[in-house]
mmCIF file of the N, C-alpha and C atoms, coordinates in Angstrom:
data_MODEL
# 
_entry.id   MODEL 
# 
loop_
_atom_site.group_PDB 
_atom_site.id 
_atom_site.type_symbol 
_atom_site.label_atom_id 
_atom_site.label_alt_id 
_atom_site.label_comp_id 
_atom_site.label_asym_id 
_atom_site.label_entity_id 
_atom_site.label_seq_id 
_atom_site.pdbx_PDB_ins_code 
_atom_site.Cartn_x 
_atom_site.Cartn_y 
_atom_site.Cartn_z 
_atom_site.occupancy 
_atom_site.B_iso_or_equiv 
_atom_site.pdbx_formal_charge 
_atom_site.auth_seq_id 
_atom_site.auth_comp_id 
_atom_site.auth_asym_id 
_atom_site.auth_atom_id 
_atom_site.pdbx_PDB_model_num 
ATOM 1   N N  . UNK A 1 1  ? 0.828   -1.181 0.000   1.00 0.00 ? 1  UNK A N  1 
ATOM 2   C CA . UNK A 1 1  ? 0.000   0.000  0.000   1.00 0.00 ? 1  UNK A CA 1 
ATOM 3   C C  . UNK A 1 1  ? 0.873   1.245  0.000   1.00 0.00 ? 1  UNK A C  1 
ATOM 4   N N  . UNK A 1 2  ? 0.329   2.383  -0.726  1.00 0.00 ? 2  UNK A N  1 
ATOM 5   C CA . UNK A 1 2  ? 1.077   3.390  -0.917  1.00 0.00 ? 2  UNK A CA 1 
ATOM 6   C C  . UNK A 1 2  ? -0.192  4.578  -0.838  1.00 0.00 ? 2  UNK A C  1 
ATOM 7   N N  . UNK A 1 3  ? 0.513   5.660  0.041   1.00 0.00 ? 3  UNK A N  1 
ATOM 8   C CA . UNK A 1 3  ? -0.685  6.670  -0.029  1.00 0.00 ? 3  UNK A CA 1 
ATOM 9   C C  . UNK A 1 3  ? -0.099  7.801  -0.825  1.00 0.00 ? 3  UNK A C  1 
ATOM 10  N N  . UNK A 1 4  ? -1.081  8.275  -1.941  1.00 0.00 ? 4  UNK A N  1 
ATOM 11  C CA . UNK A 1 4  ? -1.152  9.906  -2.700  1.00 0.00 ? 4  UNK A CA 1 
ATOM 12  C C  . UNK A 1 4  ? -1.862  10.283 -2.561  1.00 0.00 ? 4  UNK A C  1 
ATOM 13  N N  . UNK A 1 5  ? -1.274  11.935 -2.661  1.00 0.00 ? 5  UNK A N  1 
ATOM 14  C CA . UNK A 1 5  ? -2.391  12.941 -2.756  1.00 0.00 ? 5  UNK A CA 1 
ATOM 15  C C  . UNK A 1 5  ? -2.294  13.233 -4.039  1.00 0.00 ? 5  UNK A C  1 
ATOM 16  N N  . UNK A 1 6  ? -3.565  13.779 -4.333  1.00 0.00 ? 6  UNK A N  1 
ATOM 17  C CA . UNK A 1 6  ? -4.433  14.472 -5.388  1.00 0.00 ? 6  UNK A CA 1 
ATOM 18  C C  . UNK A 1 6  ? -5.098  15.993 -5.177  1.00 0.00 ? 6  UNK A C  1 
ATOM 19  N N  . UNK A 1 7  ? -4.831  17.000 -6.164  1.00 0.00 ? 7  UNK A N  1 
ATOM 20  C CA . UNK A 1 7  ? -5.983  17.655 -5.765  1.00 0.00 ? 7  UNK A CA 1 
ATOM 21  C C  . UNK A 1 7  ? -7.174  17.417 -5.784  1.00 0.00 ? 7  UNK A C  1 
ATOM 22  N N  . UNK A 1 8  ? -7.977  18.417 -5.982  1.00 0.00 ? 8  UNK A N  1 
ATOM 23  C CA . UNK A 1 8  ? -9.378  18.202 -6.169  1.00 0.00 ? 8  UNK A CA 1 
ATOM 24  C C  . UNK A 1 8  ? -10.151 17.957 -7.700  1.00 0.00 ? 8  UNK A C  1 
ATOM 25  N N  . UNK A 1 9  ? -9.034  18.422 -8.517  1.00 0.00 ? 9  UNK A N  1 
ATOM 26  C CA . UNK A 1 9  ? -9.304  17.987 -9.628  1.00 0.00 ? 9  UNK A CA 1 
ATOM 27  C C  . UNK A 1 9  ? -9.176  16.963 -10.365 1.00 0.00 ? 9  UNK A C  1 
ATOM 28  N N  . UNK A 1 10 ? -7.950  16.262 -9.657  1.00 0.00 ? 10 UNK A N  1 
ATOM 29  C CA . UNK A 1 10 ? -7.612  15.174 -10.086 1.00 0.00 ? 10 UNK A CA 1 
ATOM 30  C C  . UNK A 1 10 ? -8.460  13.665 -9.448  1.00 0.00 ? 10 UNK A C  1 
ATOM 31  N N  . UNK A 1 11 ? -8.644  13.835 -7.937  1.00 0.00 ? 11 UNK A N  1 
ATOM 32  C CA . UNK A 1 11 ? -9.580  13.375 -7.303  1.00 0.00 ? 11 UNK A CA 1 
ATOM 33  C C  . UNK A 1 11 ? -10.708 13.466 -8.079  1.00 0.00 ? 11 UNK A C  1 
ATOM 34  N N  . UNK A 1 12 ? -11.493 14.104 -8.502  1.00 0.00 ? 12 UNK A N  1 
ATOM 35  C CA . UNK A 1 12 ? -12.947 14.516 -9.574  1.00 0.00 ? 12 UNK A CA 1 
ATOM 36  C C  . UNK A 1 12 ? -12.379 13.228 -10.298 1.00 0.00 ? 12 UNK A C  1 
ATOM 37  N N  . UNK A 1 13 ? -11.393 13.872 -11.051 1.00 0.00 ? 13 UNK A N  1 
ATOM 38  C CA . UNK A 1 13 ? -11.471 13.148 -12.193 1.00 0.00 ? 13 UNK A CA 1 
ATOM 39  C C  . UNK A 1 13 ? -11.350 11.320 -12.135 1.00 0.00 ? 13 UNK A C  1 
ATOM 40  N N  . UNK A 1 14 ? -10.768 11.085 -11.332 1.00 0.00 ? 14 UNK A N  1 
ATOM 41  C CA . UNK A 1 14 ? -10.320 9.528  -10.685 1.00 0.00 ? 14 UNK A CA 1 
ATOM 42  C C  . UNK A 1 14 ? -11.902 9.008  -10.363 1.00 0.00 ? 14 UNK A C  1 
ATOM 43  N N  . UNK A 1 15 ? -12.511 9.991  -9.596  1.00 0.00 ? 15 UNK A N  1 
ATOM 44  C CA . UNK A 1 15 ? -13.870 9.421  -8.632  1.00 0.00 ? 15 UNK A CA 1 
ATOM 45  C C  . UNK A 1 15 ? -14.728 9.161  -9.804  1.00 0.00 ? 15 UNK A C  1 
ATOM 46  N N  . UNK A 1 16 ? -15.027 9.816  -10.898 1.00 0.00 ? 16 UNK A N  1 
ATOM 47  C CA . UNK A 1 16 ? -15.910 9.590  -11.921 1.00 0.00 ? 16 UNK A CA 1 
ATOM 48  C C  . UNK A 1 16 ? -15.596 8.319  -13.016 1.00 0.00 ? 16 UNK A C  1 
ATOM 49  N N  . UNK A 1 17 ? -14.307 8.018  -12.828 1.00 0.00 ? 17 UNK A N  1 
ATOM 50  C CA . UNK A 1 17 ? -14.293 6.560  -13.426 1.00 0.00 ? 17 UNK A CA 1 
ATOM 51  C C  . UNK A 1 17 ? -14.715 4.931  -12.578 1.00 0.00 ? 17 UNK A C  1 
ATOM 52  N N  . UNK A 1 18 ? -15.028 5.207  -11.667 1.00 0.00 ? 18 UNK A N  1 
ATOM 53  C CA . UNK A 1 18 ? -15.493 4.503  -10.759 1.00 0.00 ? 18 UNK A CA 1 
ATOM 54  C C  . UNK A 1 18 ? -16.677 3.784  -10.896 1.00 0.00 ? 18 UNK A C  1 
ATOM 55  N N  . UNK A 1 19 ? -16.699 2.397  -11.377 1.00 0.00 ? 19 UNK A N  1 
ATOM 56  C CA . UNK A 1 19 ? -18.179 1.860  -10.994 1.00 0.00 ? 19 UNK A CA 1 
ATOM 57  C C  . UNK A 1 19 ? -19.152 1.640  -9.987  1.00 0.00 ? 19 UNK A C  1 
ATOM 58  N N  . UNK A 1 20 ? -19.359 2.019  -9.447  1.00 0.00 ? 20 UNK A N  1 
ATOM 59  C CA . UNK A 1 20 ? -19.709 2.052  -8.336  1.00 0.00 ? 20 UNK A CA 1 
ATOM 60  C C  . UNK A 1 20 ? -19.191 2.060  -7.128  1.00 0.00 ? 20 UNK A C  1 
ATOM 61  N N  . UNK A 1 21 ? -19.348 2.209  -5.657  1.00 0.00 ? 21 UNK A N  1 
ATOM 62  C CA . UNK A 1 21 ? -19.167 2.274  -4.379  1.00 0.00 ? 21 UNK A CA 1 
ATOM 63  C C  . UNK A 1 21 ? -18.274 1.456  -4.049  1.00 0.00 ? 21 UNK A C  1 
ATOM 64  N N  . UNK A 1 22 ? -18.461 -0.252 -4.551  1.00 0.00 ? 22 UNK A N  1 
ATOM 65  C CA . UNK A 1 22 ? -17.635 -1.017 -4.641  1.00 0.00 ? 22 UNK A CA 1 
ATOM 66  C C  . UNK A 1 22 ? -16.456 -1.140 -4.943  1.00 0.00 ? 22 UNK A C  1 
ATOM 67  N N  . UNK A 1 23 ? -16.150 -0.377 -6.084  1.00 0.00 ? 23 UNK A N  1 
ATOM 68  C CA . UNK A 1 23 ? -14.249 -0.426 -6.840  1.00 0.00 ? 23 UNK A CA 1 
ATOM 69  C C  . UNK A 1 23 ? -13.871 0.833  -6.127  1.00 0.00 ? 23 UNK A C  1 
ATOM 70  N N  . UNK A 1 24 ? -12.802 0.039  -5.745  1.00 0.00 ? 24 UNK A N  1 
ATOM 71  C CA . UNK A 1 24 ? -11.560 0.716  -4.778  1.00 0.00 ? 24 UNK A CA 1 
ATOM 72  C C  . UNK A 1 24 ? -10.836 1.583  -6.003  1.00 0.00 ? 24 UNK A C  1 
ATOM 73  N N  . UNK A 1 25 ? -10.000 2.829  -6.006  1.00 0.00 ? 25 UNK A N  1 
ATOM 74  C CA . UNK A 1 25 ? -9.392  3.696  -6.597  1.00 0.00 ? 25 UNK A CA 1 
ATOM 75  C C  . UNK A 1 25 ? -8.112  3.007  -7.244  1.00 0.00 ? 25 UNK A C  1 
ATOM 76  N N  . UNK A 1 26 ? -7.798  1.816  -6.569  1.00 0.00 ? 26 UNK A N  1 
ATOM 77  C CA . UNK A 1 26 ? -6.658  0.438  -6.835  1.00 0.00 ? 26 UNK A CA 1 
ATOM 78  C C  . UNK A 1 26 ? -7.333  0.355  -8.667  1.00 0.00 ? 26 UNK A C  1 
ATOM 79  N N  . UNK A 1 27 ? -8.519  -0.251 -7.957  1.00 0.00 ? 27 UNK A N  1 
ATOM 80  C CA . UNK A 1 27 ? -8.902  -1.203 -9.310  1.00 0.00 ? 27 UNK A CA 1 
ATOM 81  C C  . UNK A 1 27 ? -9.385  -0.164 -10.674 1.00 0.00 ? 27 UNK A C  1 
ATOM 82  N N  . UNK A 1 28 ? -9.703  0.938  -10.453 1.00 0.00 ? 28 UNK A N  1 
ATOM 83  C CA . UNK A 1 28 ? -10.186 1.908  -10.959 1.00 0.00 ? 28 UNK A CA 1 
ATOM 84  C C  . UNK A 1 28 ? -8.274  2.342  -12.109 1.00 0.00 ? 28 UNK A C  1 
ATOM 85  N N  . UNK A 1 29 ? -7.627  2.482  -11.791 1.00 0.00 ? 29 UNK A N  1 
ATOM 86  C CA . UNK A 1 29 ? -6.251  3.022  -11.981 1.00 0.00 ? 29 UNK A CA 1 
ATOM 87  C C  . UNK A 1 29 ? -5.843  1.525  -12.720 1.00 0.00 ? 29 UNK A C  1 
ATOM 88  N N  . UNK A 1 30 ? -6.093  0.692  -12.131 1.00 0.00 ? 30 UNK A N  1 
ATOM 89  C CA . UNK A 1 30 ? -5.312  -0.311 -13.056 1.00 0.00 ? 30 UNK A CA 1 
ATOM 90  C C  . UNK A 1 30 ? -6.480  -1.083 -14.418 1.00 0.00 ? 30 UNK A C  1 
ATOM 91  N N  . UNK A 1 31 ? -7.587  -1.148 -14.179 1.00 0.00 ? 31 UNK A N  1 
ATOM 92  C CA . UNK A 1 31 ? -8.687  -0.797 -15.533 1.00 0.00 ? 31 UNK A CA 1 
ATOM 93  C C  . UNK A 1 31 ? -8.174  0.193  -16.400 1.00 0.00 ? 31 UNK A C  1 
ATOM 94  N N  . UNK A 1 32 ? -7.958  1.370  -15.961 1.00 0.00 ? 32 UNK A N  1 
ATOM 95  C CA . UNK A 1 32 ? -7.825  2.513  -16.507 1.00 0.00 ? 32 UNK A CA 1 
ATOM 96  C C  . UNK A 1 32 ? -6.501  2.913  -17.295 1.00 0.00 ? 32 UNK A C  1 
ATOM 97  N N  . UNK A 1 33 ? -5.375  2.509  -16.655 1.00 0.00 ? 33 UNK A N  1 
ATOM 98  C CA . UNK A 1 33 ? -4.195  3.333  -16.867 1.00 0.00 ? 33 UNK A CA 1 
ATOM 99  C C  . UNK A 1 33 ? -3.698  2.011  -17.065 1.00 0.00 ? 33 UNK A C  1 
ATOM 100 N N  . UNK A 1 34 ? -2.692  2.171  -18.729 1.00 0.00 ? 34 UNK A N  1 
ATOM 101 C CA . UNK A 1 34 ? -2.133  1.128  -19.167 1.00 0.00 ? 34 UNK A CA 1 
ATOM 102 C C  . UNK A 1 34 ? -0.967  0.841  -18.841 1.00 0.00 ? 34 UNK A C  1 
ATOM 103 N N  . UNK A 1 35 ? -1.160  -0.134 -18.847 1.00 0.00 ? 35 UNK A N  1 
ATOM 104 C CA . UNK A 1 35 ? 0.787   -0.995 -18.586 1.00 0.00 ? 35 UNK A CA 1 
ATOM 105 C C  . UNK A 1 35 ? 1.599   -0.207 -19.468 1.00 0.00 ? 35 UNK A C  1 
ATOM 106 N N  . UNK A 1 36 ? 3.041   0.557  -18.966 1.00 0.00 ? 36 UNK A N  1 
ATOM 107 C CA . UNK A 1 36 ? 3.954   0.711  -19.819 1.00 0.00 ? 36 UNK A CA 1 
ATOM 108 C C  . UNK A 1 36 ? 4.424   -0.117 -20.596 1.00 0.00 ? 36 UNK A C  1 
ATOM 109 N N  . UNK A 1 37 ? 4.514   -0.004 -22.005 1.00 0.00 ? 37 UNK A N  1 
ATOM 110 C CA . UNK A 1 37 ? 4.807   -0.652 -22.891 1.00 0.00 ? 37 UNK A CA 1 
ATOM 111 C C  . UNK A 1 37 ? 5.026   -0.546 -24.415 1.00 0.00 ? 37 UNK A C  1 
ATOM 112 N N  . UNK A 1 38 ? 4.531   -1.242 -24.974 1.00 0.00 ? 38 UNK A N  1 
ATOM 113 C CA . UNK A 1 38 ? 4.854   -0.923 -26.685 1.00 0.00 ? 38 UNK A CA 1 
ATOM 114 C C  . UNK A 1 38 ? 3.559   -0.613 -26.945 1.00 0.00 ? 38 UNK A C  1 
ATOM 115 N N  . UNK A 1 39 ? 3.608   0.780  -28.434 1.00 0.00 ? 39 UNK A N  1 
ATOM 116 C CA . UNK A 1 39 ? 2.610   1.326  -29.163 1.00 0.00 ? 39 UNK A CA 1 
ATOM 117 C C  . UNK A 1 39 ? 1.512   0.564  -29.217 1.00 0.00 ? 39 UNK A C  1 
ATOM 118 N N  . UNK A 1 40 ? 1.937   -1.037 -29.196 1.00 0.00 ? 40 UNK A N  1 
ATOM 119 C CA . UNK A 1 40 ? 0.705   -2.209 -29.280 1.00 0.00 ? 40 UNK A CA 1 
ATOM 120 C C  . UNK A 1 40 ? -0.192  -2.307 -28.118 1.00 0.00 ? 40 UNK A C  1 
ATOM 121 N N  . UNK A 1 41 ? 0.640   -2.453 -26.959 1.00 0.00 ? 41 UNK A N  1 
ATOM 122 C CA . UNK A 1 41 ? 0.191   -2.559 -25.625 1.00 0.00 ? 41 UNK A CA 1 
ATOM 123 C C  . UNK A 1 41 ? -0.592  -1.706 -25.845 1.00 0.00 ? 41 UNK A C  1 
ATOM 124 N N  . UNK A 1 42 ? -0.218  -0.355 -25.992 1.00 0.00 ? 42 UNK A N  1 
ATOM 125 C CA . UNK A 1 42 ? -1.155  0.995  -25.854 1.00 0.00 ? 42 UNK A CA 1 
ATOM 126 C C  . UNK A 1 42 ? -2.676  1.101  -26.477 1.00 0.00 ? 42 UNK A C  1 
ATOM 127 N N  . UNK A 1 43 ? -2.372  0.892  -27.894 1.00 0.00 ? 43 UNK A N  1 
ATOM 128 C CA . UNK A 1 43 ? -3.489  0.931  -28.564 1.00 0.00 ? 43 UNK A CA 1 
ATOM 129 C C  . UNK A 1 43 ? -4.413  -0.873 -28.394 1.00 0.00 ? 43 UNK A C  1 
ATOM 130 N N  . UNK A 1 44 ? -3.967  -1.535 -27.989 1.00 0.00 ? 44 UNK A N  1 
ATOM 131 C CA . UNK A 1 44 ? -4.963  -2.987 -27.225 1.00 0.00 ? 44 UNK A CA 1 
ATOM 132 C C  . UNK A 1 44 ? -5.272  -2.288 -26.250 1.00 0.00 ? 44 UNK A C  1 
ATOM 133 N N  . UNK A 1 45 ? -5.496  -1.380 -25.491 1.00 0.00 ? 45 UNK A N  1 
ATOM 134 C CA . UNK A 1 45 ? -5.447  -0.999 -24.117 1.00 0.00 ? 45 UNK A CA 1 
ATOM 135 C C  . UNK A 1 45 ? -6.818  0.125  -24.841 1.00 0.00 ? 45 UNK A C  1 
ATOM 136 N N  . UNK A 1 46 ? -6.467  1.096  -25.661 1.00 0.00 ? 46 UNK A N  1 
ATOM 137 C CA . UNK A 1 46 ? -7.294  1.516  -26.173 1.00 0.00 ? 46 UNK A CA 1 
ATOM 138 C C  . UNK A 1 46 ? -8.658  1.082  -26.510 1.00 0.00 ? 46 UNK A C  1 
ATOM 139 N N  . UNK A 1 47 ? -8.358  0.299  -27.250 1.00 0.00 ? 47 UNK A N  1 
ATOM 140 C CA . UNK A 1 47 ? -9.698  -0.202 -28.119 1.00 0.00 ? 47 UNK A CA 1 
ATOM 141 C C  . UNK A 1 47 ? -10.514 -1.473 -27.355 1.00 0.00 ? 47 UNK A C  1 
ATOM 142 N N  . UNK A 1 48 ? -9.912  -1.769 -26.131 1.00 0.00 ? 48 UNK A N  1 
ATOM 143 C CA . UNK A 1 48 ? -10.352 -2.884 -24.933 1.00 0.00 ? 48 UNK A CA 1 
ATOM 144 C C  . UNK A 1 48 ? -11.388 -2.183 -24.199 1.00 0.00 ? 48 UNK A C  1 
ATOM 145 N N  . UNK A 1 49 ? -10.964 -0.871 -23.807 1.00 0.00 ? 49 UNK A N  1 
ATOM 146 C CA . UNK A 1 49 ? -11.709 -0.032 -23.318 1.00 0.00 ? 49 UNK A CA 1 
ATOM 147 C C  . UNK A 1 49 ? -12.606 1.527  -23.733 1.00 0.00 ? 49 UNK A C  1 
ATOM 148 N N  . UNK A 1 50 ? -12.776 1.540  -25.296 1.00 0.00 ? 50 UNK A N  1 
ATOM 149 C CA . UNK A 1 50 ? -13.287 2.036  -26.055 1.00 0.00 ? 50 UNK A CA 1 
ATOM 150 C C  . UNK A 1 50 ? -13.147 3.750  -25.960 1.00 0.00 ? 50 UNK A C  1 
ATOM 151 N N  . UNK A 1 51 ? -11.878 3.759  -25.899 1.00 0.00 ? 51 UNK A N  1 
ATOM 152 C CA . UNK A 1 51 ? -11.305 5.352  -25.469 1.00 0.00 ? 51 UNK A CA 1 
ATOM 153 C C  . UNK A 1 51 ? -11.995 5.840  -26.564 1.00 0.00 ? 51 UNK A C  1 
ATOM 154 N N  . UNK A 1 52 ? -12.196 6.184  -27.551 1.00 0.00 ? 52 UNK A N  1 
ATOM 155 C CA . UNK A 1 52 ? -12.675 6.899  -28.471 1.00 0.00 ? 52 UNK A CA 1 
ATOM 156 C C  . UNK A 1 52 ? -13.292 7.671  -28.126 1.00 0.00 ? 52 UNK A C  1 
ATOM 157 N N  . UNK A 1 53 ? -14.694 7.542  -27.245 1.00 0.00 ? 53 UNK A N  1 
ATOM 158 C CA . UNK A 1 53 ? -16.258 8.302  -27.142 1.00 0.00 ? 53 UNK A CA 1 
ATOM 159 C C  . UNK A 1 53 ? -15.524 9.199  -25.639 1.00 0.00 ? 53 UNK A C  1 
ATOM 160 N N  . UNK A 1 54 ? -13.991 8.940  -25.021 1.00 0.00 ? 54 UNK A N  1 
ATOM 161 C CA . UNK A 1 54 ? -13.763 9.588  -23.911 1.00 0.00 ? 54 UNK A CA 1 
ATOM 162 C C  . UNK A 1 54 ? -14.089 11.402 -24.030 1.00 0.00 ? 54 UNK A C  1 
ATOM 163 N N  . UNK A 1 55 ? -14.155 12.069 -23.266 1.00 0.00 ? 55 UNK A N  1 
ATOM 164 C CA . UNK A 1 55 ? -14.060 13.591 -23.513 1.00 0.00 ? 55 UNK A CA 1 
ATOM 165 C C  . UNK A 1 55 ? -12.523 13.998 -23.690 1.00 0.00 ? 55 UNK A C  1 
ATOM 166 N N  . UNK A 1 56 ? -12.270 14.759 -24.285 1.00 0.00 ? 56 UNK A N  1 
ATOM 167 C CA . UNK A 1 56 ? -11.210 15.512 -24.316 1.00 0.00 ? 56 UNK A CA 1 
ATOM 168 C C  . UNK A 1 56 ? -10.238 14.702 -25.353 1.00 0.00 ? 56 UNK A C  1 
ATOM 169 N N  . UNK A 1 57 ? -10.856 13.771 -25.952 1.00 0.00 ? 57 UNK A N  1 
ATOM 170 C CA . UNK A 1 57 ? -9.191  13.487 -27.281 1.00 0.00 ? 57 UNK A CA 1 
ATOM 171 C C  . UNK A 1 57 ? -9.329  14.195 -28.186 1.00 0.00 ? 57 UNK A C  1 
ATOM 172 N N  . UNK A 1 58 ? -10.280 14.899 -28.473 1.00 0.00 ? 58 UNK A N  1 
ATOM 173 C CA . UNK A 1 58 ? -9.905  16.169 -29.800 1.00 0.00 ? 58 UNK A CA 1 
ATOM 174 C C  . UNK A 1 58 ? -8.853  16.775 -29.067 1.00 0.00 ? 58 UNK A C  1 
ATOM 175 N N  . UNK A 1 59 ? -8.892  17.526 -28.107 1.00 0.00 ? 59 UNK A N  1 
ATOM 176 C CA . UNK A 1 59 ? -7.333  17.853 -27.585 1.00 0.00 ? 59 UNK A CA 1 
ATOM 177 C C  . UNK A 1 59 ? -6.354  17.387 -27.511 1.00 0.00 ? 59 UNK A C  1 
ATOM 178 N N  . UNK A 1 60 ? -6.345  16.165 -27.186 1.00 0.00 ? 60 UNK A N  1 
ATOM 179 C CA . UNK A 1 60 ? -5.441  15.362 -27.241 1.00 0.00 ? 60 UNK A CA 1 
ATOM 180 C C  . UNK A 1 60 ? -4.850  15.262 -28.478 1.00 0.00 ? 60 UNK A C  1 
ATOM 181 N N  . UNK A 1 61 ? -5.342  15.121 -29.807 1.00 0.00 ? 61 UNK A N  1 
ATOM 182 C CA . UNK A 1 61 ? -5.049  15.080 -30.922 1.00 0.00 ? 61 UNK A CA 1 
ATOM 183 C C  . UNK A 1 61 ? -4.950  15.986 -31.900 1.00 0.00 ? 61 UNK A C  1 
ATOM 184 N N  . UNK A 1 62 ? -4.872  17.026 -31.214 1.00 0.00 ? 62 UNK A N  1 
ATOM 185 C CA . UNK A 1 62 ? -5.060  18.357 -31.901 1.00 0.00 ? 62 UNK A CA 1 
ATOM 186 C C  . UNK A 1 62 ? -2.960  18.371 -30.834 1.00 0.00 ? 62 UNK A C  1 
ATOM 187 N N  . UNK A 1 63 ? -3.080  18.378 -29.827 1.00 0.00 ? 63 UNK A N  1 
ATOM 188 C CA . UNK A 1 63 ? -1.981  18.182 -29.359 1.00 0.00 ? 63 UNK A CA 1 
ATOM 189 C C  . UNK A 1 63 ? -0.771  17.659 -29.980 1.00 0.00 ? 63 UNK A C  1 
ATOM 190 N N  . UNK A 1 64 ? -0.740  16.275 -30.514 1.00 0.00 ? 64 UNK A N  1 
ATOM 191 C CA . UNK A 1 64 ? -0.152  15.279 -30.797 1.00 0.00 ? 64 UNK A CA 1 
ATOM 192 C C  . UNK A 1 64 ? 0.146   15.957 -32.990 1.00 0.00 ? 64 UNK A C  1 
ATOM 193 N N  . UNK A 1 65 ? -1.074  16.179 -33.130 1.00 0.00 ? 65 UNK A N  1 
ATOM 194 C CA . UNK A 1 65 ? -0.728  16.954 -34.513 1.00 0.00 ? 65 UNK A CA 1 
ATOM 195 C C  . UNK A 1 65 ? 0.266   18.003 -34.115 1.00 0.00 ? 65 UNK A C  1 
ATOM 196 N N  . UNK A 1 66 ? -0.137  18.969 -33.652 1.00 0.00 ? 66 UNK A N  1 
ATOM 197 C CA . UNK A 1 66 ? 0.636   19.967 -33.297 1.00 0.00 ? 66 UNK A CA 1 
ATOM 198 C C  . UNK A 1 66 ? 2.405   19.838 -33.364 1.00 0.00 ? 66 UNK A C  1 
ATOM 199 N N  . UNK A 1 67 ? 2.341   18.807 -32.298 1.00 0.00 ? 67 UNK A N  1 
ATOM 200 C CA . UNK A 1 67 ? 3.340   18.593 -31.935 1.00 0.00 ? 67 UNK A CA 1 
ATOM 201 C C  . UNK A 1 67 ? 4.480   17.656 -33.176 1.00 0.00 ? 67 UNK A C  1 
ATOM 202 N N  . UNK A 1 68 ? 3.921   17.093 -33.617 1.00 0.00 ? 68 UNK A N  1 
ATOM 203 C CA . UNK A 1 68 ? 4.317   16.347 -34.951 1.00 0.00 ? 68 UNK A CA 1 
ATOM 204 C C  . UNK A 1 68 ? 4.593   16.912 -36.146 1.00 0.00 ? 68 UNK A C  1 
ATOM 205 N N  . UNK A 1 69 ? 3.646   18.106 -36.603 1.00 0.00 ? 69 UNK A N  1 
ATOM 206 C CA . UNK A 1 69 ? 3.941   18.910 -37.650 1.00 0.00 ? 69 UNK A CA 1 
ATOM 207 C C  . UNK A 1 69 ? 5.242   20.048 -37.147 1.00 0.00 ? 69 UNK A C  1 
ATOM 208 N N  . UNK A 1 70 ? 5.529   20.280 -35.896 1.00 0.00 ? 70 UNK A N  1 
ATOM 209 C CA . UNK A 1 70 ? 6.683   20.904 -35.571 1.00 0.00 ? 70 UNK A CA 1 
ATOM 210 C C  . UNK A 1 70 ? 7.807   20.175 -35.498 1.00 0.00 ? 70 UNK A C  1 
ATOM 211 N N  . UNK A 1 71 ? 8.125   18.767 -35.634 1.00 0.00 ? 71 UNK A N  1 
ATOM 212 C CA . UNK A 1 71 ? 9.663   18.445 -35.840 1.00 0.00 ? 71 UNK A CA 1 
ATOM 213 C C  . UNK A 1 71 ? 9.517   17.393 -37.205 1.00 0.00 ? 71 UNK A C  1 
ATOM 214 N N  . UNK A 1 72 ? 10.639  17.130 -37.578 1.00 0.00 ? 72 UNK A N  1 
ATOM 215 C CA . UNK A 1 72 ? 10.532  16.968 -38.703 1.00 0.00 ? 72 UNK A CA 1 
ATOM 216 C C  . UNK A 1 72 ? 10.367  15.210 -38.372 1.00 0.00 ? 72 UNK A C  1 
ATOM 217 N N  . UNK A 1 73 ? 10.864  14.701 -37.297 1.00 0.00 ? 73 UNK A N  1 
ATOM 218 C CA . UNK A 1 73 ? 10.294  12.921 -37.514 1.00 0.00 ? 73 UNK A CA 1 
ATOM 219 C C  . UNK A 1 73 ? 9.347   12.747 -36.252 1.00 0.00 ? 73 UNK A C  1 
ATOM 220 N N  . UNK A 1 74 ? 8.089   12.850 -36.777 1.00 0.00 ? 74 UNK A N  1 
ATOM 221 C CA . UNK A 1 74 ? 7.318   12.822 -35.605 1.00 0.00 ? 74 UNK A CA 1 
ATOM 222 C C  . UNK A 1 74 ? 7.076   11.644 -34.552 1.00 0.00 ? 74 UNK A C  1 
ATOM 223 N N  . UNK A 1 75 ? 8.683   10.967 -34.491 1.00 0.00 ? 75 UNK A N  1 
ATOM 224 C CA . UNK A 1 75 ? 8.141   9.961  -33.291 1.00 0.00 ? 75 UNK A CA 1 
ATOM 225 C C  . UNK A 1 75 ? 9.356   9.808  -32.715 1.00 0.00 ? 75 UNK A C  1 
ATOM 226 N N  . UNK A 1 76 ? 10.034  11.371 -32.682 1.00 0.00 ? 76 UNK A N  1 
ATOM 227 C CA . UNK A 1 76 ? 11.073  11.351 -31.854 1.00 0.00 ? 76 UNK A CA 1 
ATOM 228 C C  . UNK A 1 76 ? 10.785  12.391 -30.832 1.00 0.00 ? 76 UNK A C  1 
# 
């Protein structure tokens, strides 16, 4: 066991992935947040849990463009 703090925003954001009363913030984080690993891992991790319809990946990908059209090999 390990204790963190969170603000309040981040707390929000953690508490609303929660199925119910029952799942501990443990099980919530490891559903949620993928194993470090390869591009594969990542995107199986994705599409397991249907990130698509999440809020906020137009930012995310408006981000990731951004950031890609500014260096010249975008996966460095």
């Amino acid at each position: 066991m390990k204790t963190i703090t969170l603000d309040e925003d981040a707390y929000g954001r953690l508490k609303a992935w929660k199925k119910g009363r029952g799942e501990s913030f443990s099980s919530v984080v490891k559903r949620v947040i993928p194993e470090p690993g390869s591009l594969g891992a990542f995107l199986s991790f994705a599409e397991c849990n249907q990130t698509q319809s999440l809020a906020g990946n137009e930012i995310m990908e408006r981000a990731i463009e951004e950031r890609s059209s500014a260096k010249e090999d975008a996966w460095t």
